[in-house]
N, C-alpha and C positions, 0 to 999 in steps of 0.2 A: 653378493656372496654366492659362493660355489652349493647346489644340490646338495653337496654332503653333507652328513652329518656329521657335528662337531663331535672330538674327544672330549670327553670330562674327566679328568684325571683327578680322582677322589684315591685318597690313602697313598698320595709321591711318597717317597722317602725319600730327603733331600739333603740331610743333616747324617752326623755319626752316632748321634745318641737318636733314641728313640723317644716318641712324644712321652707325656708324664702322664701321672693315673692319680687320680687320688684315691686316699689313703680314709677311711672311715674307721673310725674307735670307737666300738660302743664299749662306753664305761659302765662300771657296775659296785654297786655295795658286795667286798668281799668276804662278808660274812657268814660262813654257809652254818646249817642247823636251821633252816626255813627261812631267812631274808634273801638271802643269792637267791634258792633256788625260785622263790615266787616273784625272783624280777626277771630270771631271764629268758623267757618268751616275749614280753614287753618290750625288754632294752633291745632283742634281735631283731623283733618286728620293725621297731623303731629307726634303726639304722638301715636296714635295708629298704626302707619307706625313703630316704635320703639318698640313696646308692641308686635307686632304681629310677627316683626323682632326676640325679641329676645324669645319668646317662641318659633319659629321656629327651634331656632340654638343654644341652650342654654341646659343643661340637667343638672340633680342633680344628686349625686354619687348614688343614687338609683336607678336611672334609668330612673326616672320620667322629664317630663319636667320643666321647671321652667314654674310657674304660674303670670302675672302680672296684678297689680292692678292701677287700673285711678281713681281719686277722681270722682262726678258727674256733678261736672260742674271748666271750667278754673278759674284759680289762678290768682287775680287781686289783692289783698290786703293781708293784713293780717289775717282777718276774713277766707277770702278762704284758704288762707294756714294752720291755726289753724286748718281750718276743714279737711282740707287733711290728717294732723298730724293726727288728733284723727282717723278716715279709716284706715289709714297704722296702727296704732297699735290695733284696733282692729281684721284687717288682718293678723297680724304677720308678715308685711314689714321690710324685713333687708337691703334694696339695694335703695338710691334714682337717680333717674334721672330726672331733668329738664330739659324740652322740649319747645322750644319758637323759632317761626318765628321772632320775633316784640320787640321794646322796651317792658321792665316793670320796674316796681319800684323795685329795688334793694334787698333793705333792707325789704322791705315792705312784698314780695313775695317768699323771700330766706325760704330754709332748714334749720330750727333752732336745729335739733335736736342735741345733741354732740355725740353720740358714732356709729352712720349708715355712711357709706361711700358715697359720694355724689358727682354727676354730672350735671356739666351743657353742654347742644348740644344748643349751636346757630345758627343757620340756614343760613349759608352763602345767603344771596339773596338781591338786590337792592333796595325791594322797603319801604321794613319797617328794621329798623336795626339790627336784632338779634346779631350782634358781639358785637352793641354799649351794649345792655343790660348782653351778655356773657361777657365783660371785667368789666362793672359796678357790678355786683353780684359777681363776681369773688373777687374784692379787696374788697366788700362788707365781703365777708365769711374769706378773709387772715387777715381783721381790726380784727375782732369778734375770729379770731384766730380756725375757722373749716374750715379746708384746704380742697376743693374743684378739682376735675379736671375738664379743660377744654376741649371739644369738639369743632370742627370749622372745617368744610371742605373746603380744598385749591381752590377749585370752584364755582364760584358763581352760583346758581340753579336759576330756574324760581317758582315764587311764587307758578305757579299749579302741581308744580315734588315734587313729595309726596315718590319720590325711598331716599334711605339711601345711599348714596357715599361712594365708596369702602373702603377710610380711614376713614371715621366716622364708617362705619359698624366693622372695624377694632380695632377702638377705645372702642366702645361702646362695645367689646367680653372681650377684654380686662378688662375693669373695670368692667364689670359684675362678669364675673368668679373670676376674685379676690375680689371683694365685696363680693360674698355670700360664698367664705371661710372665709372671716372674720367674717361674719353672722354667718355661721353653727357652729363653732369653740365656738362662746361666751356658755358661761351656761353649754357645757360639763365637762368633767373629765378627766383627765390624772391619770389612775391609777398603781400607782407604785408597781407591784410585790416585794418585797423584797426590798434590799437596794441595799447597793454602791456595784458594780460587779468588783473585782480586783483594787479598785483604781481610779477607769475609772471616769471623773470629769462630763463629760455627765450623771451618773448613780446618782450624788449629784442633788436629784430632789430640784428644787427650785421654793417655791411656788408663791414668789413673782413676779418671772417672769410671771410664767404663767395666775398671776389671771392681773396683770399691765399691760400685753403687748397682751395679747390674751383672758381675759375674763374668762379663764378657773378657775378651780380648779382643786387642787390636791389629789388625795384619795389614801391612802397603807391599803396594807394588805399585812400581812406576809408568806411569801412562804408556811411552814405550814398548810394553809388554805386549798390547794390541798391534801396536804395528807388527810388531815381529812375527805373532799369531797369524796377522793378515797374509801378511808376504810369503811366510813360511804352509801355506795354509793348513794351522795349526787350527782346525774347525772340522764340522760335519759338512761335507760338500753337500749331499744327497738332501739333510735339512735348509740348509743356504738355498739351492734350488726349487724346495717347494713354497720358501716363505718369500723367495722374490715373486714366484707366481702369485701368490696370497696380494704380495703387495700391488701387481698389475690388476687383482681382482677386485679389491678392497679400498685400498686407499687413497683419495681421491685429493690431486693435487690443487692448491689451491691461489689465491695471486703470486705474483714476484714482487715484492715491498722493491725492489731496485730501479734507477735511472737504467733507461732501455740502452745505454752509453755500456754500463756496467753487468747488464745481464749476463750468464753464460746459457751457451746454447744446449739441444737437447742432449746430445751426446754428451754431455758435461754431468747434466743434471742425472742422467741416468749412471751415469761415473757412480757418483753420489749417494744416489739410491743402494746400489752395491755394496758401499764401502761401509752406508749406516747400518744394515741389516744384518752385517757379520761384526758390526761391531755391539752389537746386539745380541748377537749369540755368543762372542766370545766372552764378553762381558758376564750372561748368566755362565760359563762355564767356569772361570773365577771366581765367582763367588762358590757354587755347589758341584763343580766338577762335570765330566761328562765321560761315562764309561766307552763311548764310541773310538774318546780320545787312543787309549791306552792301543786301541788294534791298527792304530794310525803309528802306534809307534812312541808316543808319546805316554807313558804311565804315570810321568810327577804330574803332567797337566791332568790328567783324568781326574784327578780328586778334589783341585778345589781349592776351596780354603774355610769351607764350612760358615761360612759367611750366609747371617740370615739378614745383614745389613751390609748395603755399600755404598759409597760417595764417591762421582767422578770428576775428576777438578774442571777439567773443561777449561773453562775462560783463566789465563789468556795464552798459555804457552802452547796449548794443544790447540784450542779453536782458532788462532792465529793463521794457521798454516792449516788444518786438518777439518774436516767438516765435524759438524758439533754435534752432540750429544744428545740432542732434543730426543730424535725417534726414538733412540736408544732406551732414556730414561722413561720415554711414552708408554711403548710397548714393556718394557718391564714391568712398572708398575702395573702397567693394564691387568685385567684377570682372563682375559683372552692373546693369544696370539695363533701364528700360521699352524701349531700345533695341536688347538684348541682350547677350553676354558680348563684353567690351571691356577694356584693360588701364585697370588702376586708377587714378583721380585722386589724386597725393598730397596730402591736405590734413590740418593738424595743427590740432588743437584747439584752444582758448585763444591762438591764434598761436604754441605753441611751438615755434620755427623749431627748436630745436636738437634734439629728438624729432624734427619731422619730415624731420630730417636722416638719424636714425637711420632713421627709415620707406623715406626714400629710398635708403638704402645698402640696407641688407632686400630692398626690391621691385628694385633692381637686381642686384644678385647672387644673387636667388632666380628674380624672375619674377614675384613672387606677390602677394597683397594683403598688409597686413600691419596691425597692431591696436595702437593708440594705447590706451594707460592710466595707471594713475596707481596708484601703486605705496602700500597704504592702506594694506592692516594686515599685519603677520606675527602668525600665531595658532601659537603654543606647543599641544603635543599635550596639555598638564596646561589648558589655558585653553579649550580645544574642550573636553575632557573635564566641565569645570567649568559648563560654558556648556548645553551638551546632555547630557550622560550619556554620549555615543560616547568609545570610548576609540580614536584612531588609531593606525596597522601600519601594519608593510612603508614602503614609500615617503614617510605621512606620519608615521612614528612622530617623527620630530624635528620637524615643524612645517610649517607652507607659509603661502605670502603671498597675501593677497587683490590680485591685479589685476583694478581696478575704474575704467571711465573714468565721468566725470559728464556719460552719455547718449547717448554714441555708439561705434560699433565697425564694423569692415567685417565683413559677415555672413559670409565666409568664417570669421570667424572663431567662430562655430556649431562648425565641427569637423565638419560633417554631408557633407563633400569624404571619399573615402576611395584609396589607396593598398595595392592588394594585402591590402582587406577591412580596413584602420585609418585612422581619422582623421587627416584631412591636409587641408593648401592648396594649393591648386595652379595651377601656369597656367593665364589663363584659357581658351585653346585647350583644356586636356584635363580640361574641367568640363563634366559632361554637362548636359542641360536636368532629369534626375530630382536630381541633386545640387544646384540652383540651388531646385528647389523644397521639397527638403529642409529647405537652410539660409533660406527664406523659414518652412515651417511650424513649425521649431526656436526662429522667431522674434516675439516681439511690441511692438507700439508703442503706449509706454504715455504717455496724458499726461502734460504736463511738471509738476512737483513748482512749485509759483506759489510754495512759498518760497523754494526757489534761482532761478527760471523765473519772475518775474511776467510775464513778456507770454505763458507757455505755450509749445505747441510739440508736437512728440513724440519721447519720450526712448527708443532701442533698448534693449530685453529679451532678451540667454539667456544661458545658462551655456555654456561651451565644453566640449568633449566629452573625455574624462582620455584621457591616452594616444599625445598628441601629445607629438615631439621638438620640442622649440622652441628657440628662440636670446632673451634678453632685452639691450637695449644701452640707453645712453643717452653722448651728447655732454655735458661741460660746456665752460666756460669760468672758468679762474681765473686768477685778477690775476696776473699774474706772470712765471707759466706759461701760457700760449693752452690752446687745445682740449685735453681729454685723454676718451678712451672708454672705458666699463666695457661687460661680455660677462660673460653668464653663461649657458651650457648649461643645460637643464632640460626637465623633463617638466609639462604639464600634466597634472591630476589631476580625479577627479571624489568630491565626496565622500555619503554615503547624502543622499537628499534629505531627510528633515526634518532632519538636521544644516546642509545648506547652507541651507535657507529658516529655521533659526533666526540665523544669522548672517550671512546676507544683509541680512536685517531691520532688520540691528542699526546698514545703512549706509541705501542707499537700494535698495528692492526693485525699482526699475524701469529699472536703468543693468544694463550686459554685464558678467556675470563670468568670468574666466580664475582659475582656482586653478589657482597653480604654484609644483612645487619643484625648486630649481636641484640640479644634480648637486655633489656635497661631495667633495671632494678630501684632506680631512683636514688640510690648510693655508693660512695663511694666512686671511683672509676665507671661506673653503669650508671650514671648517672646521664651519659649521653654519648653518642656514638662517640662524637669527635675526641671524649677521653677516652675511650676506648683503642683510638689509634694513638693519641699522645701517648699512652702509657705501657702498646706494644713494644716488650724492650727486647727487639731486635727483627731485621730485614725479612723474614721470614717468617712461615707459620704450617703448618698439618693442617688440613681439613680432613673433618673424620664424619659419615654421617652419622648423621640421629645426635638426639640430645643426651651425652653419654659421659657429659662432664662428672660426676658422681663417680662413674668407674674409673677415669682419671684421676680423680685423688683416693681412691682406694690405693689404687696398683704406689701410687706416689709413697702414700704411707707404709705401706712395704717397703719399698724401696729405700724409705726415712731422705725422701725432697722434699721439702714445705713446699705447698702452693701460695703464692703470695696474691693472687689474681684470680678471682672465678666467681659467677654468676650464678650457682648453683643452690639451690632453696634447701636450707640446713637440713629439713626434716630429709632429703636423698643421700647426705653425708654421713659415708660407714669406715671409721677408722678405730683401730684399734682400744678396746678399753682404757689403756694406760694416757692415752690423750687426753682424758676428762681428768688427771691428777694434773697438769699443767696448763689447767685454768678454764672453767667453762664460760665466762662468759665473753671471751676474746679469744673464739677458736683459732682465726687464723695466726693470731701470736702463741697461743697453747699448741700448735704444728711445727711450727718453728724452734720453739720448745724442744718437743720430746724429738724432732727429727736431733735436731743436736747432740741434745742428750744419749738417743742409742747409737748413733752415728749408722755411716754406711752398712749395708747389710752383709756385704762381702770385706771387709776392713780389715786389711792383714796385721 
């Protein structure tokens, strides 16, 4: 890499609405003649104890903090909650939290709104009841059918301890971060490059999911479009120039998978290089626009399409003929490019909206980039053994799964990020310029394989570094039943290198490898790797790091998808009070349940 120093673009605005804030209510006993007035120094403390908590520890995928908002005086009645109401939406509040030491009136003082995710924290303490008031509002909001979570720490506090208790502060990260993915999510765009990619049922965008179940819309435009862009050049020249320099700097090519009969020469390849790097910018300019456009002459391009997700069909009407898409979707997703470290573009491979849905739940409740694949082989420890002579331990002695995408990866995910001297992903605010160049030299770009790729291209190269927690998900859709998400926990791994470059080989040696093995529970599906890939239902998967499964079925439960699949230790699962009326001792069928039951969040 180049002496300079890298931009860090913390606080983009990228979207039409602005990010979300949440929303704090401290409730209160409306009783004045000496009960109001001896709680409300308490109750204020109290909520601003959580306001201050969570702008502290809380951040938006731009980088910025979350911002919280307090009505200006406590919530005794209805009146004061009306006027709360009208504050948060003149603030643009997507997140609620109820805050209260003390009895209040229920029904009187509840979160009326229907489509904001909402919390109540009752104050464990002796002297006034906030549990009595936390279980009364609670069946208050499950009657009226806006399912609520409960907050309640296991200890009882003294009236003048204003600190946050480790499982409520626990709680309360929890439901935030998955509240303001479902926040950020509403009113954007899932923009569909092209159509159905090979068949692939992820690539059948369905709009009705997305506007029911997440708020969103859905916008296409046809592949075509880029050409037109390109030819017409309907781009930033002056950026095109500094990122093909970037690319002479940086990125380092790597074999030609091809018969020396079929290779093309340099002039060709560097053709090539050209063509993917502006299809790379034109591509981020479709999704969120580019005001450079408009003084080019071009004002409907300038804007976009507000698109905080997109799928590029690729294979096979476009990659046939045109070079493919790998860089394209590489550098998007990456949290770095020629402009410097920025939050990541979501874009899904092959169009499949329903991965990069997963992608986008990941990068909103992480922060972070996150790594599209395709879930290829499970290798049995007798079938490596067979294959190479290594005999696998410890971690892989049961087997582990090849995640392999066909050609592209966000280079975070290298593994070459570290985390208290271990491999990690990280935001892209706290990725230094030597970690960027890491995961650029960990990396190479190898020409496109012309018998999956006849128009060429260049397809991303590494192995991901073992030792990463990860989270793996995938969305489906089945008849019958709508949406349902699988979660599996798990570590990447790393295995001796001439074992992985024999069975690398054995797919395509120039696509990104992730070896991972999900954590085994002893039941169920986790009961051993190999069900674990038997029962992946569908080609495809998100890798998101850290073990984050837990905020996956949060955000899920808002959204009302049962998870039907996950590995996650009950005591970390925070769904909505109303889930425990639908059966406690068979959660995941009591999810299934109440998702039904209130149906989609957005359901017209």
């Amino acid at each position: 890499m180049s002496n300079e120093r890298l931009n860090v673009f913390i606080g983009e605005k990228r979207f039409v609405e602005d990010y979300p804030k949440v929303g704090i209510r401290p409730t209160i006993d409306g009783r004045y003649g000496g009960v109001r007035e001896s709680l409300e120094e308490q109750t204020w403390r109290l909520a601003k104890s959580v306001a201050e908590f969570i702008e502290k520890n809380v951040y938006l995928p731009n980088g910025e903090k979350v911002k919280c908002v307090l009505p200006p005086r406590c919530i005794g009645g209805v009146v004061e909650a009306r006027m709360a109401d009208e504050l948060f939406k003149k603030e643009g509040v997507g997140v609620s939290i109820t805050v209260t030491p003390c009895w209040c009136y229920g029904s009187e003082t509840m979160d009326m709104t229907l489509d904001i995710p909402k919390a109540v924290w009752g104050f464990n303490g002796t002297e006034r009841p906030g549990a009595v008031y936390l279980a009364a509002v609670s069946a208050a909001h499950n009657q009226k059918g806006l399912p609520v979570f409960k907050i309640y720490g296991k200890d009882v506090q003294d009236r003048d301890d204003f600190s946050i208790p480790k499982d409520v502060q626990e709680k309360i990260l929890k439901f935030v971060k998955s509240a303001l993915a479902v926040s950020i999510m509403k009113n954007k765009s899932y923009l569909s490059i092209g159509s159905v990619s090979m068949g692939i049922a992820g690539s059948i965008v369905d709009p009705d999911f997305f506007e029911d179940y997440l708020g969103m819309r859905v916008e296409y435009v046809d592949m075509s479009e880029i050409i037109r862009r390109i030819e017409e050049k309907i781009y930033d020249q002056e950026e095109f120039e500094r990122a093909m320099q970037w690319i002479k700097n940086n990125c380092r090519e790597g074999e030609d998978p091809n018969p020396p009969e079929k290779r093309v020469d340099r002039k060709k390849k560097d053709e090539v290089w050209e063509f993917v790097v502006k299809m790379g910018i034109i591509t981020r300019d479709l999704m969120v626009g580019n005001k450079k456009l408009e003084a080019l002459g071009y004002p409907e391009e300038s804007l976009g399409h507000n698109a905080i997700l997109a799928g590029f069909q690729g294979q096979r009407q476009w990659t046939d003929h045109f070079p493919n898409g790998d860089f394209m979707e590489t550098i998007l997703n990456s949290s770095f490019d020629w402009n410097g470290l920025r939050q990541p573009y979501i874009l899904a491979t092959e169009n499949d909206s329903l991965n990069g849905v997963c992608m986008l739940f990941g990068h909103l409740l992480t922060n972070t980039a996150q790594i599209f694949a395709d879930v290829r082989t499970y290798w049995s420890s007798s079938a490596i053994y067979r294959v190479t002579g290594w005999k696998p331990e410890g971690l892989l002695e049961d087997g582990v799964i090849h995640l392999i995408n066909s050609g592209s990866a966000a280079l975070d995910g290298t593994g070459q990020q570290e985390i208290d001297g271990k491999p990690a992903i990280k935001p892209f605010w706290e990725i230094t310029e030597q970690e960027v160049k890491k995961c650029l030299d960990a990396t190479r770009f190898c020409y496109a394989n012309l018998g999956y790729f006849r128009g060429g291209g260049f397809s991303t190269k590494f192995v991901t570094r073992g030792g990463m927690p990860v989270t793996i998900s995938r969305l489906n859709i089945v008849k019958g039943l709508g949406p349902v998400l699988q979660i599996a926990e798990g570590w990447t791994v790393e295995l001796p290198a001439n074992v992985h470059e024999i069975l690398d080989r054995r797919t395509d040696p120039t696509w990104p490898t992730t070896w991972f093995v999900p954590k085994l529970t002893g039941k169920g599906v986790f009961k051993s790797v190999y069900s674990v890939m038997e029962n992946w239902g569908a080609n495809h998967c998100a890798i998101t790091y850290g073990h984050v499964g837990d905020l996956f079925i949060t955000l899920a439960s808002m959204l009302r998808i049962p998870v039907c699949m996950h590995n996650v230790e009950e005591e970390r699962i925070f769904r909505p009070s109303a889930w425990s009326a639908f059966g406690t001792e068979d959660l995941e069928g009591a999810d299934f349940r109440a998702c039904k039951n209130f149906g989609p969040l957005y359901k017209k």
